[in-house]
N, C-alpha and C positions, 0 to 999 in steps of 0.2 A: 484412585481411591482404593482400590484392591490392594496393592502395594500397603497403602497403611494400614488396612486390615491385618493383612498378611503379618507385618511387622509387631502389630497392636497382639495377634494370638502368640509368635512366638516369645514375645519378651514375655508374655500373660504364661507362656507355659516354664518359661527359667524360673520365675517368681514363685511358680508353683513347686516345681520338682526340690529347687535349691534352697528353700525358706533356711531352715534352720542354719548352712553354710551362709546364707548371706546374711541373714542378724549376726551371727557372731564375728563376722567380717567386718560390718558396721562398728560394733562395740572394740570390736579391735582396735581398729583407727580411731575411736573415739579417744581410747584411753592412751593410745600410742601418741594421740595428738596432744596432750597434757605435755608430754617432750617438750614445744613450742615457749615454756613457760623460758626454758632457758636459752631461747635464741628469736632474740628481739626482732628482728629482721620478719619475721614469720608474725607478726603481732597483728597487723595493719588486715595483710590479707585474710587471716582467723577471723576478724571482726565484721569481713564483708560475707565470709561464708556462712557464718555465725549468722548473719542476718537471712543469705538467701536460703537458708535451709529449714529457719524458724517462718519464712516466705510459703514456703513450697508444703509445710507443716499446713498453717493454717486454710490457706486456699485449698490445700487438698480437700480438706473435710467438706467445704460447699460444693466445689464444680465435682466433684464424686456423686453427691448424691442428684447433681442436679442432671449430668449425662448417665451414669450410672454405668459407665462405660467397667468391665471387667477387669482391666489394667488398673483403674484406677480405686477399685473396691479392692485390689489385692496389694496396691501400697498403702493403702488405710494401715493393713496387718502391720507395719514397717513403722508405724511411728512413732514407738518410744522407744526404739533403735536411734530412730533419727533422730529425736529431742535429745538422748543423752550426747548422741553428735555435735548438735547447735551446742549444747549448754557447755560444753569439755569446748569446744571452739569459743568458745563467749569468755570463758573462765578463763583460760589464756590471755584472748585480746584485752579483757579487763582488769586483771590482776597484774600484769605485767606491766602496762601503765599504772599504775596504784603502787607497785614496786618501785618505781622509777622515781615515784615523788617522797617515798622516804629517804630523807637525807639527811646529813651530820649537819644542824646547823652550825656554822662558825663563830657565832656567838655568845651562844650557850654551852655548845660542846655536847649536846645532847641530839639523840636521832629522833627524827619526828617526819611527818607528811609539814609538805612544803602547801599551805594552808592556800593562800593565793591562787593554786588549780581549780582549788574546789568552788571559787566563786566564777566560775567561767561556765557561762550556760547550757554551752554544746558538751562538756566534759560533764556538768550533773545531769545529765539528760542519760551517760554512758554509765554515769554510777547507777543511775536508780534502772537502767534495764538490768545491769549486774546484779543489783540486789535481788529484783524481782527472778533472775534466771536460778539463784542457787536454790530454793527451795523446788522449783519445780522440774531441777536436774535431782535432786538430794530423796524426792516422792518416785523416782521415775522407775519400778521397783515393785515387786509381789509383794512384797515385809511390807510395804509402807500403804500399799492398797488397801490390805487387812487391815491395819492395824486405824487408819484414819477411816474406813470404814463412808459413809456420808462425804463427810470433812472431804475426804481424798478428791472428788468433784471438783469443788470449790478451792479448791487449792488449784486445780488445774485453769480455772478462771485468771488465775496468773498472765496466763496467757495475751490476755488481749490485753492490758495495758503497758506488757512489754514490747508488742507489737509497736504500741505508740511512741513509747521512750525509743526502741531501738531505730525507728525508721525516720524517728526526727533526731538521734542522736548520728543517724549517717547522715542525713540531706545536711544539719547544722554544720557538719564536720569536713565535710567533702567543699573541696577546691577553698576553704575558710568562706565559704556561702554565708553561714552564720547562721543565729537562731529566726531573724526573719522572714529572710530570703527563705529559710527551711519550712515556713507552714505552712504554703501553698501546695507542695511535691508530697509533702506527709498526707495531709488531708484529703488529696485524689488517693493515695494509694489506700488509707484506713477507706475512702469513698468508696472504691470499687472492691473493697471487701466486704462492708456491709450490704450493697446491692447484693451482691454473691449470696451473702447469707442468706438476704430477706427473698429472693427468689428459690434458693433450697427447702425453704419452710412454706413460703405462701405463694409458691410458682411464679414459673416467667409470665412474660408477655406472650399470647397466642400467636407469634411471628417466630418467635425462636423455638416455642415448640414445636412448630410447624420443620423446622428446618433440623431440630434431632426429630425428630418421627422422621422422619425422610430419611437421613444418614442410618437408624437404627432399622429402618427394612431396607436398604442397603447393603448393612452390615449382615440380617439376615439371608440376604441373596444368596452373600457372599457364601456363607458358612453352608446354604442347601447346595451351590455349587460345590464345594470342595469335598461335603459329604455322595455327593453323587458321581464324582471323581473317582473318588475312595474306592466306591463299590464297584465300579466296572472295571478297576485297577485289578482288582482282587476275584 
């Protein structure tokens, strides 16, 4: 358990020291990743990262407040780094398919989307988290907090029903599962985010807090240990 301690203050103190180098490192690859549009190959995996990262986005914000553990109140700071990450990942895996289906029909000799996709369940399921990710890539931004002011919130509310489309847009997609087979695996996963929530706000069960109080004067042991190290080091 010291060991993860141990590991939990140093990655807590990179976080600290390197904030501004690592947002802008983020934003880097965010926009470096837009590259992707032109090499199809890279589409597929974009759509899964896109996913685990708009994952790791949401569940932050409940198990954050619910351990309140310091590692994870210091990537809170990190997340609209990390959303314009998903969304520049999203916009790729989305757009690029949606590129794919404009084509010259041979009939008419005129270019068009190949209409046919669109009625295919698991594919409108990947349009509509598309739609839902551009405005709340597009908000992601000081200009656009000011300026929506209230609104800007509520725009962020975006969020949880792309959560829905994207994670039945992967279970539908994956191995061609399909849209049935897919709302079993969707509805545990929105399942055990909304528990997550609803214990961040209206608390656990008196068994699990039981068991972070325990880890959290552990954690404080630990820390009276290495401060009393310190001192006799010194």
């Amino acid at each position: 358990m010291n060991t993860i301690f141990l590991l939990h203050d140093r990655v807590s103190n990179i976080l600290v020291r390197n904030m501004v180098l690592l947002k802008r490192t983020l934003l880097f690859f965010a926009f470096f990743s837009l590259l992707g549009i032109f090499v199809p190959e890279w589409r597929k995996d974009f759509g899964e990262q896109a996913l685990n990262v708009l994952l790791f986005l949401l569940f932050l914000s409940p198990i954050s407040k619910i351990l309140g553990m310091r590692l994870l109140v210091l990537l809170m700071s990190y997340r609209r780094q990390l959303g314009i990450l998903m969304g520049a990942l999203a916009i790729v895996h989305g757009s690029g398919y949606l590129f794919d289906l404009f084509q010259l029909n041979p009939n008419t000799g005129a270019w068009g989307f190949v209409s046919s996709s669109f009625v295919d369940s698991a594919f409108a399921l990947g349009v509509c988290a598309l739609l839902l990710t551009v405005p709340l890539l597009l908000t992601s931004n000081d200009f656009s907090t000011k300026w929506l002011g209230i609104y800007w919130k509520r725009v962020q509310f975006l969020a949880y029903p792309l959560l829905f489309f994207a994670v039945f847009h992967k279970f539908a997609t994956e191995h061609g599962a399909g849209v049935q087979r897919a709302i079993p695996p969707t509805f545990f996963v929105l399942g055990i985010y909304l528990l997550l929530k609803f214990w961040a706000y209206r608390g656990m069960p008196s068994i699990l807090v039981s068991v972070r109080d325990q880890i959290s004067s552990r954690y404080r042991s630990f820390l009276a240990s290495r401060s009393s190290e310190t001192h006799v080091s010194h």
